[in-house]
PyMOL Python script that loads the backbone (N, CA, C, O; Angstrom):
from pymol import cmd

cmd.read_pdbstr("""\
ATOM      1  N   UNK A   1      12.632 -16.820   8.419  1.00  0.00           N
ATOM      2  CA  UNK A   1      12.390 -15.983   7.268  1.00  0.00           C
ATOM      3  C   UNK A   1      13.596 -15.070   7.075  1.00  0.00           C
ATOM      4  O   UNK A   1      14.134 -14.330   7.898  1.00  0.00           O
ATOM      5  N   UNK A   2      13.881 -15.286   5.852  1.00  0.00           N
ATOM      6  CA  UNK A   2      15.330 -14.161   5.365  1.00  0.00           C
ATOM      7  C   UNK A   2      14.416 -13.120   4.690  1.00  0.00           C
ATOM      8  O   UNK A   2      13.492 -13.414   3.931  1.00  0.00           O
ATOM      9  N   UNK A   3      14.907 -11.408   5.183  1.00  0.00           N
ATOM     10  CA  UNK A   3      14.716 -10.810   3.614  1.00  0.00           C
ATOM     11  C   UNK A   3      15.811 -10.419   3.169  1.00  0.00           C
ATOM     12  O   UNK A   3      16.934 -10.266   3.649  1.00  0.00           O
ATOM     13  N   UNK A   4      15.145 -10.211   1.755  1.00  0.00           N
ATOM     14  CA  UNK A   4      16.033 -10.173   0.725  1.00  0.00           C
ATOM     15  C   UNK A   4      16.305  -8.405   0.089  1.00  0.00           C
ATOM     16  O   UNK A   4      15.457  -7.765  -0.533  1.00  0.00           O
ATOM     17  N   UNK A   5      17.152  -8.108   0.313  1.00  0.00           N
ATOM     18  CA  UNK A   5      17.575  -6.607   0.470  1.00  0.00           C
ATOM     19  C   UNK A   5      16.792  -5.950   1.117  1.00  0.00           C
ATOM     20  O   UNK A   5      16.047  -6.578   1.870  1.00  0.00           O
ATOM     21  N   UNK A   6      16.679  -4.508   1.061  1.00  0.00           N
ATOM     22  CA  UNK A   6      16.012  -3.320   1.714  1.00  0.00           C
ATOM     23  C   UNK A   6      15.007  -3.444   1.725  1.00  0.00           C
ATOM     24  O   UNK A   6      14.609  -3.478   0.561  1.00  0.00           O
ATOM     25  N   UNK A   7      13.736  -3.615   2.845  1.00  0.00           N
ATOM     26  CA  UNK A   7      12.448  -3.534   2.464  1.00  0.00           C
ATOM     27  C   UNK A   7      11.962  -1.764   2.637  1.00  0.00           C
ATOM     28  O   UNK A   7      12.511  -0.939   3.368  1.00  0.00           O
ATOM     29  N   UNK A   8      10.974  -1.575   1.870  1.00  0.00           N
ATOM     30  CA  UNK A   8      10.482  -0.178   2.066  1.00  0.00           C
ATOM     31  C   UNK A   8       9.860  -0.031   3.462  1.00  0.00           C
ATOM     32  O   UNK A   8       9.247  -0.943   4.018  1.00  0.00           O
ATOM     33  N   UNK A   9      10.107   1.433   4.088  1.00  0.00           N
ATOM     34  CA  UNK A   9       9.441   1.749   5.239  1.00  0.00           C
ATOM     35  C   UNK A   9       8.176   2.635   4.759  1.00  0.00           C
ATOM     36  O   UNK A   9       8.282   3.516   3.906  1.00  0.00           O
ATOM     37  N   UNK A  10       7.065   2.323   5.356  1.00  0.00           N
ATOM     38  CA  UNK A  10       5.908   3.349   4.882  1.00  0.00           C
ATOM     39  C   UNK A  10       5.377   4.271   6.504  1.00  0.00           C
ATOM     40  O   UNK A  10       4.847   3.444   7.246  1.00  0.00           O
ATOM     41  N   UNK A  11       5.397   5.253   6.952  1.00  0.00           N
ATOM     42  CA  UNK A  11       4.799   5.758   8.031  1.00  0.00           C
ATOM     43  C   UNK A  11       3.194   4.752   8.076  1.00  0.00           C
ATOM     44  O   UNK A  11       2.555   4.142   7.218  1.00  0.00           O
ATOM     45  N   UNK A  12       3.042   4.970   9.389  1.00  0.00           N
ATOM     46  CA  UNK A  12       1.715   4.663  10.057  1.00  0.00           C
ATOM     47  C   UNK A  12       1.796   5.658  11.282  1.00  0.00           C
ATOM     48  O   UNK A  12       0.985   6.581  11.218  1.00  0.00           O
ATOM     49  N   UNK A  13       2.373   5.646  12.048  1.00  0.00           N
ATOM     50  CA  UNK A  13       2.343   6.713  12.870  1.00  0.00           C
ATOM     51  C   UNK A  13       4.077   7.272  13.473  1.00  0.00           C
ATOM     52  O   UNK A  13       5.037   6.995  12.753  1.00  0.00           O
ATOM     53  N   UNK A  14       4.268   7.909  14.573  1.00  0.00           N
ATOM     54  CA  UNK A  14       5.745   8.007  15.003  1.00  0.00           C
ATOM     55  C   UNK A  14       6.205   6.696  15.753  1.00  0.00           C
ATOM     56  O   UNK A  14       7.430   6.710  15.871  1.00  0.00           O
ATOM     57  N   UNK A  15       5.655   5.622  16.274  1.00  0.00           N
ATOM     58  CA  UNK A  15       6.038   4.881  17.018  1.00  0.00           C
ATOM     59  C   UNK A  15       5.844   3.203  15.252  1.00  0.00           C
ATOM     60  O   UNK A  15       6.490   2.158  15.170  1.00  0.00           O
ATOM     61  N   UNK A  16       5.133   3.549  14.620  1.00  0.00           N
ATOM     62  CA  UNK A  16       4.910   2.332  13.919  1.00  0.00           C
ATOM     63  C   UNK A  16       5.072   2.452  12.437  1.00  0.00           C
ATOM     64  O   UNK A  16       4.481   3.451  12.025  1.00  0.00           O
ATOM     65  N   UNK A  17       5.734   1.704  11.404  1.00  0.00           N
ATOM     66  CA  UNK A  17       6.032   1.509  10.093  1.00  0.00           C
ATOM     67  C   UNK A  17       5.167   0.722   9.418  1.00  0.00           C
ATOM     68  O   UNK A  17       5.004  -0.323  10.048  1.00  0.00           O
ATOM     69  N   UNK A  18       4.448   0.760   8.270  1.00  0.00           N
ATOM     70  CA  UNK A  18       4.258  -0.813   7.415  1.00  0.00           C
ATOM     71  C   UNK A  18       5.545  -1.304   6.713  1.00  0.00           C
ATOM     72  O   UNK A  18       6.076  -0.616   5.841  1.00  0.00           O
ATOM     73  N   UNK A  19       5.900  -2.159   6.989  1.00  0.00           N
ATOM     74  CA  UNK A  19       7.295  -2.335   5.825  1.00  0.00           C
ATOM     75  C   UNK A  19       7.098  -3.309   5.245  1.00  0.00           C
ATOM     76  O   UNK A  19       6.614  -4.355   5.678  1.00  0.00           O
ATOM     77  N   UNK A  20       7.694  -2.900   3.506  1.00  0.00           N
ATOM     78  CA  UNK A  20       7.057  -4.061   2.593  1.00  0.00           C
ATOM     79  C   UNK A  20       8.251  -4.431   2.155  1.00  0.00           C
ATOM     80  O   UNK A  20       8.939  -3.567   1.612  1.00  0.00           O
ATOM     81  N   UNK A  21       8.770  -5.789   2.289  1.00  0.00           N
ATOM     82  CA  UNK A  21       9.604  -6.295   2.072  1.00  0.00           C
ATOM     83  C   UNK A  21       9.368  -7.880   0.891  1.00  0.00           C
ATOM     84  O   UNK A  21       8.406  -8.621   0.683  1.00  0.00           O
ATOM     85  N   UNK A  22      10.799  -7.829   0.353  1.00  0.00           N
ATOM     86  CA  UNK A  22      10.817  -9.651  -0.140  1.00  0.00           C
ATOM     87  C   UNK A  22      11.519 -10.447   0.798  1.00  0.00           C
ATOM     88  O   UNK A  22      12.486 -10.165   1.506  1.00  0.00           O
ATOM     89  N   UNK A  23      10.621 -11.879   0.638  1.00  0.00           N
ATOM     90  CA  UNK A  23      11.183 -12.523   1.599  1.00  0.00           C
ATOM     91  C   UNK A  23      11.222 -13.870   1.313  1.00  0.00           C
ATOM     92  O   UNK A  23      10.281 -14.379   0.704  1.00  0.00           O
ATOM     93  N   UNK A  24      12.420 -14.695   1.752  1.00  0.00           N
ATOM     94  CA  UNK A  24      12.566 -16.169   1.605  1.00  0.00           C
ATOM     95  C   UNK A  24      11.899 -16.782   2.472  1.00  0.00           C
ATOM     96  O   UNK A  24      11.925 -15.929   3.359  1.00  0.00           O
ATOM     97  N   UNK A  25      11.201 -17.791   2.974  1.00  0.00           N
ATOM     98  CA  UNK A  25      10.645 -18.523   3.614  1.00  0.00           C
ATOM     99  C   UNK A  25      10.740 -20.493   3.401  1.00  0.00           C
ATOM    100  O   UNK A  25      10.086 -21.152   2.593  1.00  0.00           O
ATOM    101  N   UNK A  26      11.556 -20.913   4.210  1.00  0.00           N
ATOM    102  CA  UNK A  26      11.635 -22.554   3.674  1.00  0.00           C
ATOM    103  C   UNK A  26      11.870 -22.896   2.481  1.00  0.00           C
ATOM    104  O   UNK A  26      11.640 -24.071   2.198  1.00  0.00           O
ATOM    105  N   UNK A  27      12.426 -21.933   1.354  1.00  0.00           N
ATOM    106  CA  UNK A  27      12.695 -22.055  -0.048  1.00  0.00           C
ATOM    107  C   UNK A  27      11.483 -21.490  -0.713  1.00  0.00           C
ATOM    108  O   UNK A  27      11.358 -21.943  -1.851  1.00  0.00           O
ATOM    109  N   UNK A  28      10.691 -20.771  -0.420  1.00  0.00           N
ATOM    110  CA  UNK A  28       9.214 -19.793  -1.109  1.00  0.00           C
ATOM    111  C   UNK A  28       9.522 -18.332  -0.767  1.00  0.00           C
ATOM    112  O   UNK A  28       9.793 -17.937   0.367  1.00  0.00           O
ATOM    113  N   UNK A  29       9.450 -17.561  -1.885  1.00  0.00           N
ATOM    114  CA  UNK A  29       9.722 -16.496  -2.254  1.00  0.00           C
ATOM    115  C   UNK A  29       8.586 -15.999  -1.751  1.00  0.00           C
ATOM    116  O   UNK A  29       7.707 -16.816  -2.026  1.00  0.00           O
ATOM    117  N   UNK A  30       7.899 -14.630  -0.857  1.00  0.00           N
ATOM    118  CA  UNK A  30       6.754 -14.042  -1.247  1.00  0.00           C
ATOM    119  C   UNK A  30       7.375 -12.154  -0.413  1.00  0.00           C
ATOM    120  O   UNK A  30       8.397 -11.834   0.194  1.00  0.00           O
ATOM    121  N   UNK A  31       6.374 -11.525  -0.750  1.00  0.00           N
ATOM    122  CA  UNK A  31       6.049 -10.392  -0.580  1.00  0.00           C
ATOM    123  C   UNK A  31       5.454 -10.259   1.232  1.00  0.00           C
ATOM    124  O   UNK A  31       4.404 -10.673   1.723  1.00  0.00           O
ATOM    125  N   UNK A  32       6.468  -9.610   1.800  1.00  0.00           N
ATOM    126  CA  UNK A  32       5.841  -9.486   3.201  1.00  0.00           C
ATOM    127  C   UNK A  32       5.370  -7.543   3.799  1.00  0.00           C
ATOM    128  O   UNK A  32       6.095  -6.587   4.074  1.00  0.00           O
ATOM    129  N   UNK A  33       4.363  -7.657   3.786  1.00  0.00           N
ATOM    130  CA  UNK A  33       3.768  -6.334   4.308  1.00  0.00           C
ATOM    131  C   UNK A  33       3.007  -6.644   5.754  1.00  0.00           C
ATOM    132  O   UNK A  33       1.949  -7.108   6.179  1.00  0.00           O
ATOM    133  N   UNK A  34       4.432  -5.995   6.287  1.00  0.00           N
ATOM    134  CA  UNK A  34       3.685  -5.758   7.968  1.00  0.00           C
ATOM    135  C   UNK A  34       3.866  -4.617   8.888  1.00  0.00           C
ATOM    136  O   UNK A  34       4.818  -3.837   8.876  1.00  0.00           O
ATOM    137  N   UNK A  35       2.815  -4.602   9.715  1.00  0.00           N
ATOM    138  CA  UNK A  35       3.245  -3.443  11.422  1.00  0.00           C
ATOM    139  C   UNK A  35       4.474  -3.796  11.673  1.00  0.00           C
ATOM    140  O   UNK A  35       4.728  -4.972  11.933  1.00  0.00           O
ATOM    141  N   UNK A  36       5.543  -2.740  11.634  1.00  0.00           N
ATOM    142  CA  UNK A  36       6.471  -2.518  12.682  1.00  0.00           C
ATOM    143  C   UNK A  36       6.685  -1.826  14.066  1.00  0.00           C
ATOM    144  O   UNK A  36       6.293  -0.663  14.165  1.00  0.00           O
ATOM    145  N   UNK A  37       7.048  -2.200  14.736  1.00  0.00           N
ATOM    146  CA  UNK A  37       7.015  -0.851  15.978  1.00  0.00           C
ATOM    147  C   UNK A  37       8.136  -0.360  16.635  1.00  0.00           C
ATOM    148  O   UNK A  37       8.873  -1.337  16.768  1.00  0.00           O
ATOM    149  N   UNK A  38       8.691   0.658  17.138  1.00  0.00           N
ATOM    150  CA  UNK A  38       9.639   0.965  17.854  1.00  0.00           C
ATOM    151  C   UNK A  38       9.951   0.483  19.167  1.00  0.00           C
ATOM    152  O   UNK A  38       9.329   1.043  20.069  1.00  0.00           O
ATOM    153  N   UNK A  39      10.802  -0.463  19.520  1.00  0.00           N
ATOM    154  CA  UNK A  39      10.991  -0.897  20.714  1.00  0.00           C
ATOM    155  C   UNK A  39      11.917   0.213  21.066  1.00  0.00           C
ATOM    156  O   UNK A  39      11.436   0.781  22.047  1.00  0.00           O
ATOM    157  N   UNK A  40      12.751   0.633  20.792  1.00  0.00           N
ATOM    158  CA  UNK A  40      13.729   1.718  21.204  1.00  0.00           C
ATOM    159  C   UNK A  40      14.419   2.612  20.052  1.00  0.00           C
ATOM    160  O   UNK A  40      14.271   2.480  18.837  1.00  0.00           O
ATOM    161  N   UNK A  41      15.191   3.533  20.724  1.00  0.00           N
ATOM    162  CA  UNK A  41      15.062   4.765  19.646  1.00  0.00           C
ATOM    163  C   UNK A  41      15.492   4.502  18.390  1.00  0.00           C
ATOM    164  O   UNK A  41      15.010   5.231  17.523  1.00  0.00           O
ATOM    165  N   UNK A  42      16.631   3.268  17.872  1.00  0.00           N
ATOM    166  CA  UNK A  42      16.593   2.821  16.533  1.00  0.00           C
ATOM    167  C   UNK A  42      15.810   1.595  16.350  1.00  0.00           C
ATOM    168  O   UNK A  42      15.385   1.294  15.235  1.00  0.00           O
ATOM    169  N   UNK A  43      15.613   0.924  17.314  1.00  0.00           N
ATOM    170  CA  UNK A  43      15.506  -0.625  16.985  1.00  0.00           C
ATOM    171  C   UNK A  43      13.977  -0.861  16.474  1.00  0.00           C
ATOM    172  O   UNK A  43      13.071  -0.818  17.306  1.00  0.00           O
ATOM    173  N   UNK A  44      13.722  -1.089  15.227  1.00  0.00           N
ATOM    174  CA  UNK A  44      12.297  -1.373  14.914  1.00  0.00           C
ATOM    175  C   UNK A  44      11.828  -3.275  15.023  1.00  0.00           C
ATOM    176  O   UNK A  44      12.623  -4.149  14.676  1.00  0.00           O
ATOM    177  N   UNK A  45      10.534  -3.551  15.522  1.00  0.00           N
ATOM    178  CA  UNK A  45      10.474  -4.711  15.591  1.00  0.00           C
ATOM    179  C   UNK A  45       8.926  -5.095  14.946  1.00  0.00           C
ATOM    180  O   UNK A  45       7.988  -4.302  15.024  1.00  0.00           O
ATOM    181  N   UNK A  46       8.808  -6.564  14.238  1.00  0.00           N
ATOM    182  CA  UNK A  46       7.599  -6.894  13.680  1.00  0.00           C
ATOM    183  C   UNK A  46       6.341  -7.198  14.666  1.00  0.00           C
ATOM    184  O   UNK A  46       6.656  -7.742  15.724  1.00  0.00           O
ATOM    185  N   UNK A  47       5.245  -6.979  14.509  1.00  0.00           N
ATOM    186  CA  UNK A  47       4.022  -7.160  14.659  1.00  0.00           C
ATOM    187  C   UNK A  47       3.942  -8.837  14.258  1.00  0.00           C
ATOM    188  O   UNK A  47       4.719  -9.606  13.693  1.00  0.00           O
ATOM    189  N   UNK A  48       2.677  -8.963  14.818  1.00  0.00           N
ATOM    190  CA  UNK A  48       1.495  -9.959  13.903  1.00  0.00           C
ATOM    191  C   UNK A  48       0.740  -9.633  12.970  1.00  0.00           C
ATOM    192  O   UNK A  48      -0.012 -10.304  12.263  1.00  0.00           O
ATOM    193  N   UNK A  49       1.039  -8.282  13.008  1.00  0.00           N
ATOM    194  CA  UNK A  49      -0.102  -7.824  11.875  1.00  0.00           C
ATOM    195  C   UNK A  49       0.419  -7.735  10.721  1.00  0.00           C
ATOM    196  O   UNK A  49       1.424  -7.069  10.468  1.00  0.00           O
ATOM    197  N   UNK A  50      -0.130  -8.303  10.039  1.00  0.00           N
ATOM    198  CA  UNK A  50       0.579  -8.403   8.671  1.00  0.00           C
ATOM    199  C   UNK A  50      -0.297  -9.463   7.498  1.00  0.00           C
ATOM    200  O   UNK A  50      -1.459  -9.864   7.559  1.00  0.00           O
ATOM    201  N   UNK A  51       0.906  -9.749   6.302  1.00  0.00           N
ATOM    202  CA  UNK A  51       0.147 -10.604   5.596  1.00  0.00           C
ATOM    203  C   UNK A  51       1.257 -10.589   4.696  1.00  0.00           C
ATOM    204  O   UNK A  51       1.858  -9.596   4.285  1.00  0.00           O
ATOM    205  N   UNK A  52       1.511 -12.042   4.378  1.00  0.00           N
ATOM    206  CA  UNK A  52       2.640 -12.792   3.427  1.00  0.00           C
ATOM    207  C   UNK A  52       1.899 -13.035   2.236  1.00  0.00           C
ATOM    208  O   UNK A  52       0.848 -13.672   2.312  1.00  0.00           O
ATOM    209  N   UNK A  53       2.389 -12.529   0.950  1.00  0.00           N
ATOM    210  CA  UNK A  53       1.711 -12.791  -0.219  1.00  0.00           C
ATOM    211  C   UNK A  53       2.707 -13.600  -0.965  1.00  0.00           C
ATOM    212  O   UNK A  53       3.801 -13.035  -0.949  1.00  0.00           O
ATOM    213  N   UNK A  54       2.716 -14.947  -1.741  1.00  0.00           N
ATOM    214  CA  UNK A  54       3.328 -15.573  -2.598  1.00  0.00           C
ATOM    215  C   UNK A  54       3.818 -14.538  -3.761  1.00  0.00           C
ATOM    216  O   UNK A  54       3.116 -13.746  -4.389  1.00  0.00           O
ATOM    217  N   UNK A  55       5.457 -14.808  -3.889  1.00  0.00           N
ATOM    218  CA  UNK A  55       5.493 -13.722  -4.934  1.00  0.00           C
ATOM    219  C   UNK A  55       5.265 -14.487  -6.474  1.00  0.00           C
ATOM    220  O   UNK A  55       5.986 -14.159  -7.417  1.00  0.00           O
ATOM    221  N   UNK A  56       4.265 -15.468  -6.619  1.00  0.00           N
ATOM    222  CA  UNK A  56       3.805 -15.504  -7.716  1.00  0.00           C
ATOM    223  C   UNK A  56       2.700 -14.828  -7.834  1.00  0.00           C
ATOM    224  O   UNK A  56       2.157 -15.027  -8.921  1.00  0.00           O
ATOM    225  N   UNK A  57       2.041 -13.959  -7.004  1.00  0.00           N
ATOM    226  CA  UNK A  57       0.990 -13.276  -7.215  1.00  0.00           C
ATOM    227  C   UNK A  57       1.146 -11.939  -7.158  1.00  0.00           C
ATOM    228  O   UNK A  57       0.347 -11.147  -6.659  1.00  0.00           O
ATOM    229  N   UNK A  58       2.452 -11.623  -7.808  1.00  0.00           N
ATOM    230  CA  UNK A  58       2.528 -10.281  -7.664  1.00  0.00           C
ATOM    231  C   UNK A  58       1.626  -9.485  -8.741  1.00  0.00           C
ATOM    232  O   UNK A  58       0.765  -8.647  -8.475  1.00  0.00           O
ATOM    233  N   UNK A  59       1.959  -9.869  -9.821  1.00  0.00           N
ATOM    234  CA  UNK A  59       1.024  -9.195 -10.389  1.00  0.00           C
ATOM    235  C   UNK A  59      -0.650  -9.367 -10.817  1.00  0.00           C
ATOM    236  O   UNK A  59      -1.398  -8.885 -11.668  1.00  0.00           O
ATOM    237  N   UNK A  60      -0.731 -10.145  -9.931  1.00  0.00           N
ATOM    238  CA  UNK A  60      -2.149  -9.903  -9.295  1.00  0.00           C
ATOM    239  C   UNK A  60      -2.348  -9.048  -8.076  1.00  0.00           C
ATOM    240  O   UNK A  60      -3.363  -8.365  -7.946  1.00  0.00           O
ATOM    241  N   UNK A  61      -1.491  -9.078  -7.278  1.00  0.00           N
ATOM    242  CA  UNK A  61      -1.790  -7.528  -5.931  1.00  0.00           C
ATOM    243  C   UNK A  61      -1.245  -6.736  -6.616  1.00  0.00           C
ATOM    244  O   UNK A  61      -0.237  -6.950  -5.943  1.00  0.00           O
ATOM    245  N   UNK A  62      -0.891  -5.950  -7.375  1.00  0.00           N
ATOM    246  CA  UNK A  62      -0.565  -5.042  -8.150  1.00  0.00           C
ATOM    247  C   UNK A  62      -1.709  -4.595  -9.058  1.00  0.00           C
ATOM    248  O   UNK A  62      -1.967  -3.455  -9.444  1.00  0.00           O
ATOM    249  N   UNK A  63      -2.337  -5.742  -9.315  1.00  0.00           N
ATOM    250  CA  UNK A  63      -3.816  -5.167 -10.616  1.00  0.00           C
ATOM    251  C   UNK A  63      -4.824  -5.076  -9.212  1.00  0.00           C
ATOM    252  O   UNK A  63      -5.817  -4.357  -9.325  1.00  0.00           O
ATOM    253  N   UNK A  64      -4.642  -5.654  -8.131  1.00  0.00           N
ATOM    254  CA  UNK A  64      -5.812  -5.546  -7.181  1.00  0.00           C
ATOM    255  C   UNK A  64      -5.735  -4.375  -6.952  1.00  0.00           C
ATOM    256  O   UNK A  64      -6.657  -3.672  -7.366  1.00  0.00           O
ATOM    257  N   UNK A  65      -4.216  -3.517  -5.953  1.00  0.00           N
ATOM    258  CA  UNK A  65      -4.646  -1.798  -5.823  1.00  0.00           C
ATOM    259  C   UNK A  65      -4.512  -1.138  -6.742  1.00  0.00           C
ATOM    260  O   UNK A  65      -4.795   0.039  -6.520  1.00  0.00           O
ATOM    261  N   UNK A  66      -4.053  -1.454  -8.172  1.00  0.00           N
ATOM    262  CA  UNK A  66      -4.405  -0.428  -8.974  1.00  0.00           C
ATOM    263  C   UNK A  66      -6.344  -0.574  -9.120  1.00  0.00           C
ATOM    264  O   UNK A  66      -6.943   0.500  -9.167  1.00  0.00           O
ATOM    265  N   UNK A  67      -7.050  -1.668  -9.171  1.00  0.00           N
ATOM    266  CA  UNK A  67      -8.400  -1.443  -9.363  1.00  0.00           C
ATOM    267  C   UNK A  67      -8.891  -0.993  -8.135  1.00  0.00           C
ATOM    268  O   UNK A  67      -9.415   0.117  -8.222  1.00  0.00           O
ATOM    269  N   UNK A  68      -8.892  -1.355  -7.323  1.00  0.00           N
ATOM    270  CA  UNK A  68      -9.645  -0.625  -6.077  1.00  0.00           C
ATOM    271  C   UNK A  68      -8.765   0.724  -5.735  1.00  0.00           C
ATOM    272  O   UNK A  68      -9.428   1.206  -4.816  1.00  0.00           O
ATOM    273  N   UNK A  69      -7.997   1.333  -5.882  1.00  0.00           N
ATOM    274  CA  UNK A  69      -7.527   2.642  -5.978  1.00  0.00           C
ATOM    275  C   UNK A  69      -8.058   3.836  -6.798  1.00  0.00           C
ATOM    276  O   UNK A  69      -7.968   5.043  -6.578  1.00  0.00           O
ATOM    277  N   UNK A  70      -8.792   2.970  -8.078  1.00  0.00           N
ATOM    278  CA  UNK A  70      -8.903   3.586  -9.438  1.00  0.00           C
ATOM    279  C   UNK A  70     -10.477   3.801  -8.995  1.00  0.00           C
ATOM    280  O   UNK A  70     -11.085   4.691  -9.588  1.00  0.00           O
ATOM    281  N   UNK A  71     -10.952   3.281  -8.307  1.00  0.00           N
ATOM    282  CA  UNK A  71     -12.978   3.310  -7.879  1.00  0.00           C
ATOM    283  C   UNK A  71     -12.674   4.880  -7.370  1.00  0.00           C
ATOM    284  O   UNK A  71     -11.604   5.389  -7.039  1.00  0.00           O
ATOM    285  N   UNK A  72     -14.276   5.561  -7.444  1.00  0.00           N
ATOM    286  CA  UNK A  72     -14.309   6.798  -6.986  1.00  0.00           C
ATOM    287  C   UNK A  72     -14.714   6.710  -5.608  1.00  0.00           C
ATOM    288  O   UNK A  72     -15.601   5.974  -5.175  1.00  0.00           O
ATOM    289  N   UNK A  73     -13.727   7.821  -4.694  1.00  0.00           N
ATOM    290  CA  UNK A  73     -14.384   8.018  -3.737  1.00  0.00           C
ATOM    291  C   UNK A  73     -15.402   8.672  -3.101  1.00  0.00           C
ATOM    292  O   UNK A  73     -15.316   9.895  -3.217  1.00  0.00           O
ATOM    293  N   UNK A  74     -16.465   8.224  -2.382  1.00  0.00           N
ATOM    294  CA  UNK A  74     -18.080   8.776  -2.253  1.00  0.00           C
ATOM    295  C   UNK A  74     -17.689  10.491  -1.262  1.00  0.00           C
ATOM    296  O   UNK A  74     -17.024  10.615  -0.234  1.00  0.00           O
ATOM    297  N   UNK A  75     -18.348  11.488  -2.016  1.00  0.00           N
ATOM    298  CA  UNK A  75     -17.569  12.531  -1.549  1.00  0.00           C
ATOM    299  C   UNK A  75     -16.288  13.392  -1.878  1.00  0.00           C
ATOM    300  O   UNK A  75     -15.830  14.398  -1.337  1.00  0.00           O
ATOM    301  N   UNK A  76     -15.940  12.759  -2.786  1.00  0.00           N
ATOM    302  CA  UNK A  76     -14.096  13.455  -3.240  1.00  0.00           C
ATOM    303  C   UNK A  76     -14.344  13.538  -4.903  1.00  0.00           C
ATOM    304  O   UNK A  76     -13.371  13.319  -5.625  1.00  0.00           O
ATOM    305  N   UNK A  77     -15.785  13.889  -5.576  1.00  0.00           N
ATOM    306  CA  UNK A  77     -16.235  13.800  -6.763  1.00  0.00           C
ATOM    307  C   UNK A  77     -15.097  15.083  -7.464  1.00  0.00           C
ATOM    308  O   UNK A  77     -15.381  16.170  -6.959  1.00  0.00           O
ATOM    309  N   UNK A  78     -13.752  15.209  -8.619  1.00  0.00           N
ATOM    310  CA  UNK A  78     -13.737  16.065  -9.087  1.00  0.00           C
ATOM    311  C   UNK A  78     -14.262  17.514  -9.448  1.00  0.00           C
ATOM    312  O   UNK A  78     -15.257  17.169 -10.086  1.00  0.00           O
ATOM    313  N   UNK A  79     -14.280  18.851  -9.480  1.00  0.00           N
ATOM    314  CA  UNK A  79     -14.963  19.563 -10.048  1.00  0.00           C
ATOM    315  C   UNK A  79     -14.928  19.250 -11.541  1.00  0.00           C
ATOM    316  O   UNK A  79     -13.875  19.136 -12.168  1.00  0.00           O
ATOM    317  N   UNK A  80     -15.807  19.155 -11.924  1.00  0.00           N
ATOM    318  CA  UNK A  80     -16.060  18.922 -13.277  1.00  0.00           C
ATOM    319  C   UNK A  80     -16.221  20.323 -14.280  1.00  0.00           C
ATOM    320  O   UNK A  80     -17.254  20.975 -14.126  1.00  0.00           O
ATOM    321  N   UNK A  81     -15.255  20.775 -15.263  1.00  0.00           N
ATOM    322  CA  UNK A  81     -15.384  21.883 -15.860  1.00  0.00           C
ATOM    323  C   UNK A  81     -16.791  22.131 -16.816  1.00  0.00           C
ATOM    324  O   UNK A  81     -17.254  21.480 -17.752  1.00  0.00           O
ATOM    325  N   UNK A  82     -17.210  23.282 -16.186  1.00  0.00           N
ATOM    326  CA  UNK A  82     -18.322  23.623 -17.714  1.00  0.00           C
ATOM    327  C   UNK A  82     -18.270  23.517 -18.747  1.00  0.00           C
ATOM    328  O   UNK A  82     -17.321  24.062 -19.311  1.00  0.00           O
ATOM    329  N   UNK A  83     -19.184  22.814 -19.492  1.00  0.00           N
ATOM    330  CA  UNK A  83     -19.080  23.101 -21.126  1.00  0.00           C
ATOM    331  C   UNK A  83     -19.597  24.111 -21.684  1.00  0.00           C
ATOM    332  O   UNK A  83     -20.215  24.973 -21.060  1.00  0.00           O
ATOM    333  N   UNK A  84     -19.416  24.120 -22.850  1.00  0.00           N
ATOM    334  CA  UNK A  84     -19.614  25.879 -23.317  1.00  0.00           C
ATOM    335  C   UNK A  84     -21.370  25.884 -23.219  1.00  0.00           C
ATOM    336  O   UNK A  84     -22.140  26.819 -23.000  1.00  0.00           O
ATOM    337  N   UNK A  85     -21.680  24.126 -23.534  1.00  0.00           N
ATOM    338  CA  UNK A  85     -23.118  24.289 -23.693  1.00  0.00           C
ATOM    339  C   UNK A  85     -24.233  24.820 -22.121  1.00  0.00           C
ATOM    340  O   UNK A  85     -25.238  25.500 -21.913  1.00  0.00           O
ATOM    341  N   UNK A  86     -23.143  23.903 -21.254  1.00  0.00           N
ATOM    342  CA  UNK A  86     -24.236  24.880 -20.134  1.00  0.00           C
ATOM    343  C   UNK A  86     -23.672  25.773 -19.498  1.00  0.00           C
ATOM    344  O   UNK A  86     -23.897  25.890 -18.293  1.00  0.00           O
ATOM    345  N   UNK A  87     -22.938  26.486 -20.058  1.00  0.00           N
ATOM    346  CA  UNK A  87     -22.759  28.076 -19.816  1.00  0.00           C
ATOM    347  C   UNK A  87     -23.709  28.969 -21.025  1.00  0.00           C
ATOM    348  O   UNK A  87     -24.168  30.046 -20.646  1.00  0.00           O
ATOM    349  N   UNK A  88     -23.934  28.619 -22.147  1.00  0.00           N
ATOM    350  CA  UNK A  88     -25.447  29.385 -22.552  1.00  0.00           C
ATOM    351  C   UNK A  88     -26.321  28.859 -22.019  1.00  0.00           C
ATOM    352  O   UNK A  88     -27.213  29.697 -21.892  1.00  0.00           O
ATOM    353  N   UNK A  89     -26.689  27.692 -21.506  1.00  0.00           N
ATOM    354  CA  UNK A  89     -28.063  27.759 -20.815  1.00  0.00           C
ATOM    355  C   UNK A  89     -28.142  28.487 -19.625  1.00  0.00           C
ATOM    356  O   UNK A  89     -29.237  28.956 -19.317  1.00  0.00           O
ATOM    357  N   UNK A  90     -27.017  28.693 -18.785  1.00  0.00           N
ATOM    358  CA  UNK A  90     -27.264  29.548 -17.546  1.00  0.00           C
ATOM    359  C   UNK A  90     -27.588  31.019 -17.683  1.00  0.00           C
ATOM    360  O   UNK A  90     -27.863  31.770 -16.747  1.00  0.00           O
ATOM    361  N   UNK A  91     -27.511  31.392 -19.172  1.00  0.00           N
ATOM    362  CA  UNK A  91     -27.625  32.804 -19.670  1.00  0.00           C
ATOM    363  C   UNK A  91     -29.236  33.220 -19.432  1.00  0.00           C
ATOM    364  O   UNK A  91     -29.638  34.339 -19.751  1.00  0.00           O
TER     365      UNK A  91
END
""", "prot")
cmd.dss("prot")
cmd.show_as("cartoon", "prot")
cmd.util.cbc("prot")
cmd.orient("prot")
């Protein structure tokens, strides 16, 4: 597997990265998001954990976390501002 320029580093903790990279594979283009870990003080190395997405489906994982991002979370409900109407009823 080649990648193909800079992949992004995302924290997971001080010892581990997700990094989302593009990547060549046997002549197939896809999207690679995986665990990295620190073997030593620069050297980062890949996991198994992970998951190779065809980059013809990008913009389908792109509409996937924008919809499941966009769901409310149970507990994290906005304050919702008063309307004028039930501020005279509380009168």
């Amino acid at each position: 597997m080649t990648i193909i320029g800079e992949p992004i580093a995302l924290p997971r903790s001080e010892t581990e990265k997700i990094w989302v990279s593009l990547s060549e594979f046997r002549g197939f283009y896809g999207i690679d998001i995986r665990i990295y870990y620190q073997a030593g003080e620069a050297d980062w190395r890949p996991t198994k954990k992970g998951v190779r997405i065809s980059l013809e489906l990008k913009d389908e994982l792109i509409a996937a976390i924008e919809k499941v991002t966009s769901q409310p979370i149970p507990g994290e409900e906005e304050a919702k501002p008063e309307t004028k109407q039930e501020e005279k009823s509380s009168d």
